[in-house]
Each structure stands twice: as structure tokens, then as C-alpha cells.
N, CA, C and O atoms as CSV, one atom per row, in Angstrom:
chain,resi,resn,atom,element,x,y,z
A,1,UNK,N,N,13.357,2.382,-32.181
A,1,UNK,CA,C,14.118,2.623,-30.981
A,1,UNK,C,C,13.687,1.616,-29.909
A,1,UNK,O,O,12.533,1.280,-29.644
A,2,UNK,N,N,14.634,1.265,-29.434
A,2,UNK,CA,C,14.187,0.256,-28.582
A,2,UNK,C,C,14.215,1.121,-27.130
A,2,UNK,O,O,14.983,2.004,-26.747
A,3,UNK,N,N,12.719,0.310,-26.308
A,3,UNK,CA,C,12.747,0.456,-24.346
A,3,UNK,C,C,12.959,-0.369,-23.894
A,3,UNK,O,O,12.669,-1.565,-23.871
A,4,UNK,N,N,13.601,0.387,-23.425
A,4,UNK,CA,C,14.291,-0.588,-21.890
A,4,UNK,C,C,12.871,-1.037,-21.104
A,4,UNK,O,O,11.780,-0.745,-21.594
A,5,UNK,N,N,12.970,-1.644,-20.064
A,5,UNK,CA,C,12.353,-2.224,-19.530
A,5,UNK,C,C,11.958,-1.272,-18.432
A,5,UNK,O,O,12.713,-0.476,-17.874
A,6,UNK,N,N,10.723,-1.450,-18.203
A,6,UNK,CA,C,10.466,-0.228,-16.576
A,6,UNK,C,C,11.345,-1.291,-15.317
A,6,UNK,O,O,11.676,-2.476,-15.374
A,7,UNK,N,N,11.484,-0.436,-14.425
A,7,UNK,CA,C,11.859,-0.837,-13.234
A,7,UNK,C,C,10.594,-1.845,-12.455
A,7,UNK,O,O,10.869,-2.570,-11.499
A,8,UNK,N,N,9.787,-1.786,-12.794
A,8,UNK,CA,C,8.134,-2.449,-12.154
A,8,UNK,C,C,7.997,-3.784,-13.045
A,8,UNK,O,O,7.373,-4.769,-12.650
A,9,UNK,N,N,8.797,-3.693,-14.574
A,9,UNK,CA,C,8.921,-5.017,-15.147
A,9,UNK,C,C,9.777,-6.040,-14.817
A,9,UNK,O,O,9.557,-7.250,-14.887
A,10,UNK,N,N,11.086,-5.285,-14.336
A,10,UNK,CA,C,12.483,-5.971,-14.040
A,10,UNK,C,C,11.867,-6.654,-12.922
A,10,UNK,O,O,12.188,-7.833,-12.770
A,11,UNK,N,N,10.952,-6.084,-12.024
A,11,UNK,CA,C,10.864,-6.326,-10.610
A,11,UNK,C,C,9.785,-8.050,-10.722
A,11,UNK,O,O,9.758,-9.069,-10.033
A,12,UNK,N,N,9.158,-7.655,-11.776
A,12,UNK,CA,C,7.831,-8.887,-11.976
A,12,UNK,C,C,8.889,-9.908,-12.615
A,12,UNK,O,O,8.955,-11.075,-12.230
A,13,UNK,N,N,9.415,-9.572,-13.256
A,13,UNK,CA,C,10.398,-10.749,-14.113
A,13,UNK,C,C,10.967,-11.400,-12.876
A,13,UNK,O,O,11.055,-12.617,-12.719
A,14,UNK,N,N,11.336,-10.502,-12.037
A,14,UNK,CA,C,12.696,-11.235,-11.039
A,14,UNK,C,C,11.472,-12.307,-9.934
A,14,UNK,O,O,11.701,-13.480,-9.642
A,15,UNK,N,N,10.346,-11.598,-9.531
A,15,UNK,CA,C,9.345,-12.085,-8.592
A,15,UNK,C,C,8.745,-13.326,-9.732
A,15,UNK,O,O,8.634,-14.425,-9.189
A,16,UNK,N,N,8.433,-13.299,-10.902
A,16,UNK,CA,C,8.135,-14.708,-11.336
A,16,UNK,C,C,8.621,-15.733,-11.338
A,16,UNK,O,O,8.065,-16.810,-11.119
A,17,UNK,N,N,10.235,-15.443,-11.699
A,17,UNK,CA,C,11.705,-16.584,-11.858
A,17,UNK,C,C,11.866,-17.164,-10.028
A,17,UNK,O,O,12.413,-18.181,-9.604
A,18,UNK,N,N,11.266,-16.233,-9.389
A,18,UNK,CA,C,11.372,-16.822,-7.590
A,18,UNK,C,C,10.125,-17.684,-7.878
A,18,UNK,O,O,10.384,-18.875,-8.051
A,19,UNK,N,N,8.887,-17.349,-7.962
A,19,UNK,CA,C,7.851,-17.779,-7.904
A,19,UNK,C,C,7.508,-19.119,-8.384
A,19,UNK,O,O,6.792,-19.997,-7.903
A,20,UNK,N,N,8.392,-19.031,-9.748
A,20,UNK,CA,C,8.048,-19.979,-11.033
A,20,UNK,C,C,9.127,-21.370,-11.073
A,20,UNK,O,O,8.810,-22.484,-11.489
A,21,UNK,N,N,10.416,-20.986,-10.548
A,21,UNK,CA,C,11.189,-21.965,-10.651
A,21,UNK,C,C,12.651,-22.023,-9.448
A,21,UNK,O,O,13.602,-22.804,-9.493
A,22,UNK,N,N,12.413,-21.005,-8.521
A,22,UNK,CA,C,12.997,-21.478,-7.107
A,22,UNK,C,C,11.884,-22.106,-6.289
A,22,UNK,O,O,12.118,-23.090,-5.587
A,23,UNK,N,N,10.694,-21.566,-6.364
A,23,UNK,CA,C,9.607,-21.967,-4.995
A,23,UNK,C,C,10.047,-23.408,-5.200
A,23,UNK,O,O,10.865,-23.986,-4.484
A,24,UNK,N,N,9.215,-24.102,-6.601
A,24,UNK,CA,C,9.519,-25.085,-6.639
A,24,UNK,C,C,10.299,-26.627,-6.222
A,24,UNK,O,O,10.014,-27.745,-5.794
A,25,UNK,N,N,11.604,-25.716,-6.729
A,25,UNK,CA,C,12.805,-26.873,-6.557
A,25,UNK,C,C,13.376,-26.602,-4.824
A,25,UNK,O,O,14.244,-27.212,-4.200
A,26,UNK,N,N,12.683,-25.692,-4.489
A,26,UNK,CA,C,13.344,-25.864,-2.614
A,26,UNK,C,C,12.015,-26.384,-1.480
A,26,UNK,O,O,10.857,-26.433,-1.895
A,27,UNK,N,N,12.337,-26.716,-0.162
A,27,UNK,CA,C,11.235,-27.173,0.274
A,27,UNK,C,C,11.801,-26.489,2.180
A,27,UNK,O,O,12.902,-26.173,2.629
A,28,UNK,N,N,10.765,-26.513,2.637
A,28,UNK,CA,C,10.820,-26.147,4.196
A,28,UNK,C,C,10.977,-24.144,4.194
A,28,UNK,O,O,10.529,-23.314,3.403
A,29,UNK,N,N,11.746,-24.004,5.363
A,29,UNK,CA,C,11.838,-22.726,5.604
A,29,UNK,C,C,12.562,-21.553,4.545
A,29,UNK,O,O,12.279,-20.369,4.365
A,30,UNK,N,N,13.514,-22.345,3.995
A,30,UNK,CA,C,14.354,-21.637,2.322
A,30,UNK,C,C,13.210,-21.566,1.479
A,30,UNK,O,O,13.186,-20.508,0.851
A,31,UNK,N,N,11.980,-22.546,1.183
A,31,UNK,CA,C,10.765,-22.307,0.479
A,31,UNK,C,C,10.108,-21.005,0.267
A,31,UNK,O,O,9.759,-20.355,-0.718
A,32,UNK,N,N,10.061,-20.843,1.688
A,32,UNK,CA,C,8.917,-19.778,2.228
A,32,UNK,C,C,9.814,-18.652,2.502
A,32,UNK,O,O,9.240,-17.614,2.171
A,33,UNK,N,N,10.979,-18.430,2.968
A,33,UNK,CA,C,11.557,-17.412,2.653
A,33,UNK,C,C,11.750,-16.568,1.045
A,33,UNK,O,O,11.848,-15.353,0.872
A,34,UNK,N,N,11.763,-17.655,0.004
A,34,UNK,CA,C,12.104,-17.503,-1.406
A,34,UNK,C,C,10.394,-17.020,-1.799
A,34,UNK,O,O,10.031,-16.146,-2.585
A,35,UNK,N,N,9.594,-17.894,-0.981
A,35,UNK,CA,C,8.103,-17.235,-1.367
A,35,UNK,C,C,7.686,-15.593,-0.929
A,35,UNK,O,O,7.065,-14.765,-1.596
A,36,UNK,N,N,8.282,-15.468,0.463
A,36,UNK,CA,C,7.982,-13.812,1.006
A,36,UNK,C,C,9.035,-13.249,0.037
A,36,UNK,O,O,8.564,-12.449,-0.771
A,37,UNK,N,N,10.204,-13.457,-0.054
A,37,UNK,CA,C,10.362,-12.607,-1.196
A,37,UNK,C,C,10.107,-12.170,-2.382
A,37,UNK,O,O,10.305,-11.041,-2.831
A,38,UNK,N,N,9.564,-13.286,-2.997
A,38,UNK,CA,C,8.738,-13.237,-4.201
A,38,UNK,C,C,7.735,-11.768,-3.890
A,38,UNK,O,O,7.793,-10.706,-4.509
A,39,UNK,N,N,6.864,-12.109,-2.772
A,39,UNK,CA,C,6.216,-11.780,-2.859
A,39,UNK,C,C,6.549,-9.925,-2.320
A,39,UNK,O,O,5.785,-8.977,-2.503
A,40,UNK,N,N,7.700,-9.905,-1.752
A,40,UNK,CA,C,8.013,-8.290,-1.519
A,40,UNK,C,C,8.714,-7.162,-2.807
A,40,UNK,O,O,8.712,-5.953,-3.037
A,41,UNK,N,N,9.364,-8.621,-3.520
A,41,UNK,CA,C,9.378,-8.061,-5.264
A,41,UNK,C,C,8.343,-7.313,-5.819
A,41,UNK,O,O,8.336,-6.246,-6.433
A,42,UNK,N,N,7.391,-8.158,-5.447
A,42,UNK,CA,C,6.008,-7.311,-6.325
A,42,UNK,C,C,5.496,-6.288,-5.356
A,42,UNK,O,O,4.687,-5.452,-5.758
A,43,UNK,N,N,5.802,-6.289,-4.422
A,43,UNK,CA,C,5.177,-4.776,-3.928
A,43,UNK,C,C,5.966,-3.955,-4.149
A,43,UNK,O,O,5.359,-2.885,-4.187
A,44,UNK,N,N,7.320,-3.764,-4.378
A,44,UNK,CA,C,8.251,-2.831,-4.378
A,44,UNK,C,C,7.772,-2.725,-6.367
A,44,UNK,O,O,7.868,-1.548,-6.713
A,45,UNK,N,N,7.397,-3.511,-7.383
A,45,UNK,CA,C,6.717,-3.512,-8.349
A,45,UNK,C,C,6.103,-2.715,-8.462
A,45,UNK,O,O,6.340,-1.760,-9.201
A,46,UNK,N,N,4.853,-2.894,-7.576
A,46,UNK,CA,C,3.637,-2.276,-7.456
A,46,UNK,C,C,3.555,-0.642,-6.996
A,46,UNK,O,O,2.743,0.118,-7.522
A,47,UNK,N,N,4.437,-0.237,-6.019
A,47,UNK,CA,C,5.167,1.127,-5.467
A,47,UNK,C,C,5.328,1.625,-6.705
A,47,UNK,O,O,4.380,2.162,-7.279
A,48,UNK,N,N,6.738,1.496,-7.365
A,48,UNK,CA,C,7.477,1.597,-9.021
A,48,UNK,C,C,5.988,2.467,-9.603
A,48,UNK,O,O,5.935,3.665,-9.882
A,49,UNK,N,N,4.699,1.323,-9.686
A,49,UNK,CA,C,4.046,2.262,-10.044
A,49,UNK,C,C,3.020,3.028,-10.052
A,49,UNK,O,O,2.655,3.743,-10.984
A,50,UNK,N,N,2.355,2.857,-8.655
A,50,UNK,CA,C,1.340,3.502,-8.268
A,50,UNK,C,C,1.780,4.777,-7.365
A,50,UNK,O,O,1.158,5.838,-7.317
A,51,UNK,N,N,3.090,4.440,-6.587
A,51,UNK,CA,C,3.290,5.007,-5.200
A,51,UNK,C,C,2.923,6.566,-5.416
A,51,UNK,O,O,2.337,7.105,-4.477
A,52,UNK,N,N,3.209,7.339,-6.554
A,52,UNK,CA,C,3.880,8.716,-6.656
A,52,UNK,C,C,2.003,9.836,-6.527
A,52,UNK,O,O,1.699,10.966,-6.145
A,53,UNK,N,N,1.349,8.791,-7.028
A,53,UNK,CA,C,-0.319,9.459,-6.885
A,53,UNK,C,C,-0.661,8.746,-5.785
A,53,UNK,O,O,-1.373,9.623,-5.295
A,54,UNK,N,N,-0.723,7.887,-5.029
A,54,UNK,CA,C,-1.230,7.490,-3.959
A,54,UNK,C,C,-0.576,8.519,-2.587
A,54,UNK,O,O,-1.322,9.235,-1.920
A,55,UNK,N,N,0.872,8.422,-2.354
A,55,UNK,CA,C,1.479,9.343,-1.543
A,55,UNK,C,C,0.313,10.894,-1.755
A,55,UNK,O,O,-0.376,11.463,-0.908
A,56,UNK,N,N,0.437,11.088,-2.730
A,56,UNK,CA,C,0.350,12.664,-3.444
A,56,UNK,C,C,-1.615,12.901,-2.559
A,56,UNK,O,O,-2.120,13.826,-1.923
A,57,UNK,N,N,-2.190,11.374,-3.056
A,57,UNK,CA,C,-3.839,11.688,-2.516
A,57,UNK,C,C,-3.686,11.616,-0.808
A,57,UNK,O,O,-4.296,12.373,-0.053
A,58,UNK,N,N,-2.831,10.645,-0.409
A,58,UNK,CA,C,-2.394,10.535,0.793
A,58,UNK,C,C,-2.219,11.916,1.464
A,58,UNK,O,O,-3.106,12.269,2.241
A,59,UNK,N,N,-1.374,12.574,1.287
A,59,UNK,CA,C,-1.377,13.871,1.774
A,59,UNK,C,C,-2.542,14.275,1.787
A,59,UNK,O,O,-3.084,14.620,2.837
A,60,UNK,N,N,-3.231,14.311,0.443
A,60,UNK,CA,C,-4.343,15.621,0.292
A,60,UNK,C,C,-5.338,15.047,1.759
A,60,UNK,O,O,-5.709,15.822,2.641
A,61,UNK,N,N,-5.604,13.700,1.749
A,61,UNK,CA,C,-6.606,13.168,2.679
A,61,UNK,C,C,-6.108,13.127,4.153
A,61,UNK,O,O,-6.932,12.852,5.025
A,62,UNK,N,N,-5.005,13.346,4.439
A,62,UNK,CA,C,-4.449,13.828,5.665
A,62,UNK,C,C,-4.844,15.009,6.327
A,62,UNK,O,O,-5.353,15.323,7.403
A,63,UNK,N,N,-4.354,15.646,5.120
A,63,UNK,CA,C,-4.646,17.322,5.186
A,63,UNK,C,C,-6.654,17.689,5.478
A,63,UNK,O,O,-6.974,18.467,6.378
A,64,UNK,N,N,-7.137,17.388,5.086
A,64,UNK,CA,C,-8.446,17.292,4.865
A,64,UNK,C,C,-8.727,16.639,6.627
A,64,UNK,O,O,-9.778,16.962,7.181
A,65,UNK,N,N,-8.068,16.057,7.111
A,65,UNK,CA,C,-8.814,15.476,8.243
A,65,UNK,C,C,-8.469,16.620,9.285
A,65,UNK,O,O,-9.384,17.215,9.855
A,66,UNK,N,N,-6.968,16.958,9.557
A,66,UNK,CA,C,-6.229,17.813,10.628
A,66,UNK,C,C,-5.747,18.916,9.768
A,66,UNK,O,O,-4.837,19.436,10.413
A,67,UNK,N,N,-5.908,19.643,8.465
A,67,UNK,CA,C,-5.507,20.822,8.426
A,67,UNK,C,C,-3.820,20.705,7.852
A,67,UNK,O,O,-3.284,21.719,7.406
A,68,UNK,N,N,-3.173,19.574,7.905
A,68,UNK,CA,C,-2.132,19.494,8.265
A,68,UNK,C,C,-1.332,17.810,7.490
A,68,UNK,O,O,-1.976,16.818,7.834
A,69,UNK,N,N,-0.277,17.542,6.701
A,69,UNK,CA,C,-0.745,15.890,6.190
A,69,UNK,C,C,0.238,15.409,7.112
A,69,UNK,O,O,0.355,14.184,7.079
A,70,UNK,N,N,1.120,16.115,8.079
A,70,UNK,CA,C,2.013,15.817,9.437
A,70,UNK,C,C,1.551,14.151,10.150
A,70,UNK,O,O,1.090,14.264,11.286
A,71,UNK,N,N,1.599,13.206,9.807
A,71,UNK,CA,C,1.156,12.117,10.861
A,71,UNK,C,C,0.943,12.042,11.937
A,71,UNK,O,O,-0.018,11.409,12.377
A,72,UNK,N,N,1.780,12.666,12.651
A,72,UNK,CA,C,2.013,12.703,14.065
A,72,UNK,C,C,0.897,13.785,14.446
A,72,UNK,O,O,0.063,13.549,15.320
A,73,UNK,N,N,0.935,14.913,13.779
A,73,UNK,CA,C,-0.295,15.899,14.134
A,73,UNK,C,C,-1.574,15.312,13.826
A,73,UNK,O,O,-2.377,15.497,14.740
A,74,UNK,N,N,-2.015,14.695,12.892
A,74,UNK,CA,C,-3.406,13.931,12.322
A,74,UNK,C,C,-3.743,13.050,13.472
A,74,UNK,O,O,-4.923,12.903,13.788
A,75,UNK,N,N,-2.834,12.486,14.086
A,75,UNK,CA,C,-2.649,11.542,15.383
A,75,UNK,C,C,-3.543,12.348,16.734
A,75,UNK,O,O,-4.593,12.239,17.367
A,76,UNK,N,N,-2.470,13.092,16.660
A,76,UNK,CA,C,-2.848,13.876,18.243
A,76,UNK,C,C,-4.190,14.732,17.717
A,76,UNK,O,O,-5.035,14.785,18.611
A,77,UNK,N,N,-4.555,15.350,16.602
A,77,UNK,CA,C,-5.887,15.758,16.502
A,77,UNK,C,C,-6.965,14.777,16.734
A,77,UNK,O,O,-7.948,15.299,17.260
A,78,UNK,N,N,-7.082,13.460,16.491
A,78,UNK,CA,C,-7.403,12.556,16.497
A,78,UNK,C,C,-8.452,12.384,18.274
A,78,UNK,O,O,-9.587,12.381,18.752
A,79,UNK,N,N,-6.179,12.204,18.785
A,79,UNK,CA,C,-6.815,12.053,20.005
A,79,UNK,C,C,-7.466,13.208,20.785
A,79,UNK,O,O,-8.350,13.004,21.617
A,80,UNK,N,N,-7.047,14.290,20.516
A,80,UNK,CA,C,-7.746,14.931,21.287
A,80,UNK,C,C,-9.218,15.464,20.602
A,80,UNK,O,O,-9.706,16.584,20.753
A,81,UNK,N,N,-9.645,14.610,20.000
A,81,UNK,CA,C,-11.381,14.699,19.601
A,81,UNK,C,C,-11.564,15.348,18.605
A,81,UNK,O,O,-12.438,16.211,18.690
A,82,UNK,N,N,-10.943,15.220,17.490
A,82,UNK,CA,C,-11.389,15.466,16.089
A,82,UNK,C,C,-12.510,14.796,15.849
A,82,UNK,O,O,-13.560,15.376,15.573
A,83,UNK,N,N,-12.426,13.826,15.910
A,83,UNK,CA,C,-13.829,12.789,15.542
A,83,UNK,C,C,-14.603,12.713,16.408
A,83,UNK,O,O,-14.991,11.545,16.453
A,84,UNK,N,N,-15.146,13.401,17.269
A,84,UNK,CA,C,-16.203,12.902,18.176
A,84,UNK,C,C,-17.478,13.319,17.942
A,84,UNK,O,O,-18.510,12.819,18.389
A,85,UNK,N,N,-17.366,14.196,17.268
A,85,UNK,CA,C,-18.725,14.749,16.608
A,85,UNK,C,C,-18.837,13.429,16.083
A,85,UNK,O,O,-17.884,12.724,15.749
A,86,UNK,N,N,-20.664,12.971,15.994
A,86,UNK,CA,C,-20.680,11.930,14.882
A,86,UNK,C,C,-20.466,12.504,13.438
A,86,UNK,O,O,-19.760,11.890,12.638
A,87,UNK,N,N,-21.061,13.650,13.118
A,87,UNK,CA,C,-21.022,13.810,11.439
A,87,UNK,C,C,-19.288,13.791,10.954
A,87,UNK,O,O,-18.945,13.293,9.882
A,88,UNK,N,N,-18.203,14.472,12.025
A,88,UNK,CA,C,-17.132,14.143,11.610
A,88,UNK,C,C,-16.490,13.016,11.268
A,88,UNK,O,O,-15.809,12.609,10.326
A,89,UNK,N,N,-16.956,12.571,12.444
A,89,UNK,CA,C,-16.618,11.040,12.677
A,89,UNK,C,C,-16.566,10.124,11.463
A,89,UNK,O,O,-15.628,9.392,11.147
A,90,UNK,N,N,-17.886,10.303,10.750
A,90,UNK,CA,C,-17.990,9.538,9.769
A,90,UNK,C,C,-17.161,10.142,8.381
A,90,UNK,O,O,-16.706,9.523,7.419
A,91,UNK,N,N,-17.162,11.693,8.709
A,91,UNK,CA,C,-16.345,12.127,7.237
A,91,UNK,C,C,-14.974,11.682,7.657
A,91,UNK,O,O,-14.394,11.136,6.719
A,92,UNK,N,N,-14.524,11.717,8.360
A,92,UNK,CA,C,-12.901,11.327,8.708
A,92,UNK,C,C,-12.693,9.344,8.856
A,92,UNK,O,O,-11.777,8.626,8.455
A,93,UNK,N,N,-13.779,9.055,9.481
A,93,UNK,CA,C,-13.899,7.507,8.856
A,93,UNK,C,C,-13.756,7.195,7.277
A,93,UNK,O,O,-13.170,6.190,6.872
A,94,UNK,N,N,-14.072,7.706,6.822
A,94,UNK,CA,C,-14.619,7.646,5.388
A,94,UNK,C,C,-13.142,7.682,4.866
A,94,UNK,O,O,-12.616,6.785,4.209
A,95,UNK,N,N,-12.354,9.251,5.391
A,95,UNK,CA,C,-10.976,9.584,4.373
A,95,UNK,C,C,-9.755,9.063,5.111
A,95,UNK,O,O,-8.657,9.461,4.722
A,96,UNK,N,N,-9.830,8.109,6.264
A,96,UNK,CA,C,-9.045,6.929,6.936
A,96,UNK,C,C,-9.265,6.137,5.777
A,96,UNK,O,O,-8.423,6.198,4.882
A,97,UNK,N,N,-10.467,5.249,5.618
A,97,UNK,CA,C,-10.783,3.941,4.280
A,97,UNK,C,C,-9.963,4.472,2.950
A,97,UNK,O,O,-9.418,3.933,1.986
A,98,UNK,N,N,-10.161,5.760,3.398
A,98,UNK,CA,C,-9.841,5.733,1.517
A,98,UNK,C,C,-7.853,5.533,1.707
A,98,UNK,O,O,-7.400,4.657,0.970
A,99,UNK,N,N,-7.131,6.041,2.323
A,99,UNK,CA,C,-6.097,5.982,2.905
A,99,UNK,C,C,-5.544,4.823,2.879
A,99,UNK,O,O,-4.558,4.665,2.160
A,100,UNK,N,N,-6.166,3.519,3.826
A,100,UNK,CA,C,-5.889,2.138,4.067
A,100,UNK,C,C,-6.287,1.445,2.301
A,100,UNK,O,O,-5.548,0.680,1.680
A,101,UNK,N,N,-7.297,1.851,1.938
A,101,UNK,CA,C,-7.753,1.181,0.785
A,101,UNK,C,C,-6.109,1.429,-0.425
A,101,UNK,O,O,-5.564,0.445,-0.925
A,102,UNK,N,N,-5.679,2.648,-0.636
A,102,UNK,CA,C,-4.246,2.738,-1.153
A,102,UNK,C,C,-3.221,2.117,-0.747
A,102,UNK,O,O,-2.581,1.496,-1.596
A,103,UNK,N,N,-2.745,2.100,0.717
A,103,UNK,CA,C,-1.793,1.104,1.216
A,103,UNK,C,C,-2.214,-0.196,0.724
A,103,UNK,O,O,-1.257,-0.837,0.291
A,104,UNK,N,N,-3.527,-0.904,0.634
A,104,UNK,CA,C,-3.786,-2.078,0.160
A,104,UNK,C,C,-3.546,-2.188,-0.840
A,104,UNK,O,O,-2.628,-2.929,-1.193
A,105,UNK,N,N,-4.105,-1.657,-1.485
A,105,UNK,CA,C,-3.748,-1.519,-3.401
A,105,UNK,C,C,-2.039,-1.878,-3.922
A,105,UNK,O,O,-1.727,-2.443,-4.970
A,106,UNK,N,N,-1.332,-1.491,-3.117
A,106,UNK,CA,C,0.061,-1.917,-3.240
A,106,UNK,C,C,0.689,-3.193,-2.253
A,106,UNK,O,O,1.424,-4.013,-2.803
A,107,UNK,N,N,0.380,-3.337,-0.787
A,107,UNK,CA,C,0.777,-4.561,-0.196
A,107,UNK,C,C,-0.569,-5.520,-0.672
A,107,UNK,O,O,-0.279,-6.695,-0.895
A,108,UNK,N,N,-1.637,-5.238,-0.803
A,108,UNK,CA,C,-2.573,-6.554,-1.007
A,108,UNK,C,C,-3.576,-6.574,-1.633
A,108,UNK,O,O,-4.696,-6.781,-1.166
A,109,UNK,N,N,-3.202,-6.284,-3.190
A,109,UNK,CA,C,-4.326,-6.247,-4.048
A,109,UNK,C,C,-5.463,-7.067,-3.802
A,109,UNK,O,O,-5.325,-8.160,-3.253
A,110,UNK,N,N,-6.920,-6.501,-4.269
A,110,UNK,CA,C,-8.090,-7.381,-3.863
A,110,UNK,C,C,-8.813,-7.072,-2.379
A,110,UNK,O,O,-10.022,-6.960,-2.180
A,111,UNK,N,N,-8.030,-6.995,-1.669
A,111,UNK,CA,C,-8.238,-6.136,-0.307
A,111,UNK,C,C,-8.798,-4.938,0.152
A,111,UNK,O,O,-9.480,-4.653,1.137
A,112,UNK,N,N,-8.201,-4.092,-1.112
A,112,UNK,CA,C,-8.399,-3.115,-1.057
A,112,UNK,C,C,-9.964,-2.764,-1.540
A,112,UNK,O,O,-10.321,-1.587,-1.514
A,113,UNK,N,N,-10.460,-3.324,-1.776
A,113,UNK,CA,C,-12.382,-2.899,-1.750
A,113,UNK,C,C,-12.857,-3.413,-0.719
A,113,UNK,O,O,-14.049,-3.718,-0.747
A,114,UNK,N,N,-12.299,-3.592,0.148
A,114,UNK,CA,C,-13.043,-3.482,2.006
A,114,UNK,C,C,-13.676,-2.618,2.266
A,114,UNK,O,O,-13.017,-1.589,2.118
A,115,UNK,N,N,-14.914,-2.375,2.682
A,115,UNK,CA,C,-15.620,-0.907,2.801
A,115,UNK,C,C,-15.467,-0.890,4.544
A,115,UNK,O,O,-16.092,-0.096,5.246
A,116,UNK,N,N,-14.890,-1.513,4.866
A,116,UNK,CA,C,-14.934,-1.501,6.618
A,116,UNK,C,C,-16.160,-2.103,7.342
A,116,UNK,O,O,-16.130,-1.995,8.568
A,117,UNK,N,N,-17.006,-2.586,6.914
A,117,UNK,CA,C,-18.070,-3.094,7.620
A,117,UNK,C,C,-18.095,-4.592,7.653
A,117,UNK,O,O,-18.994,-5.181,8.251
């Protein structure tokens, strides 16, 4: 039986053929436009197949800071002094990194082992 192709393959195929043989043959601002796209292929790639457990830990580590995985509420707990305790401070530092470290993992692989310091 034959598979089809994942949607995260179609996406690398299409981001290589930009990468591999438009970058190339164009030059100036059409270059670099054909290059950011290349390069937004593969994150929408990369989404395809990480996004559905990252969202999912995303919440949980939201929830864990404000009670709540609401953005806007994690925000305003925030400001109004969730973290000011130091011991919080650092546990909610900690499950911010882990947060940013996932968004990286999909816009900028390699990045994402920044420990913040």
C-alpha cells in the first residue's frame, strides 16, 4: 500500500526546491524574499509536526504559573506580583524558559538550548 506523503514532507520538498534552485538563479530583494520564504515553509513544516504536544505542554506550563493557561490572565498575574517572591520567581522563570525554549524548537532550531544566562 502505498503513503502519501505527510503534510511536513510536502512542506520540506517545496522549502528545498526554493532553497535549492530559485535562491540561486534570482539575485537582490526577489532573492531574499524567495529565501524568507523558504524559510517560513519549514516552520509551518516544523508546526505539521511538533505543534500539537508543544501547544498541549504550553498550556500545562501556563496553568502551573497563574492557575489558569488564559495569556492575558498569566500576564496580569504576573504583573501584579506573582513572581516577586524570589523562590517563585525562579520556579516561574524556569516554566517561562521552558515555554520560549518550544516556540524556538519550531521558529529556530538550535536556539532552543538557551538556558537564559
Amino acid at each position: 500500500m502505498h503513503q502519501p506523503p505527510s503534510a511536513a514532507e510536502l512542506l520540506r520538498t517545496v522549502a528545498a526546491t526554493l532553497t535549492d534552485e530559485a535562491v540561486p538563479a534570482l539575485s537582490g530583494p526577489v532573492q531574499h524574499r524567495v529565501r524568507v520564504a523558504a524559510n517560513i515553509v519549514e516552520i509551518v513544516a516544523r508546526e505539521c509536526e511538533l505543534d500539537e504536544g508543544l501547544r498541549e505542554r504550553e498550556t500545562a506550563l501556563l496553568a502551573a504559573i497563574a492557575g489558569t493557561d488564559d495569556a492575558t490572565e498569566v500576564a496580569a498575574a504576573l504583573r501584579a506580583g506573582a513572581a516577586d517572591d524570589p523562590v517563585e520567581h525562579d520556579r516561574i522563570r524556569d516554566l517561562l524558559l521552558e515555554i520560549v525554549r518550544g516556540d524556538l524548537s519550531i521558529a529556530k532550531p538550535g536556539y532552543d538550548g538557551w538556558d537564559g544566562d
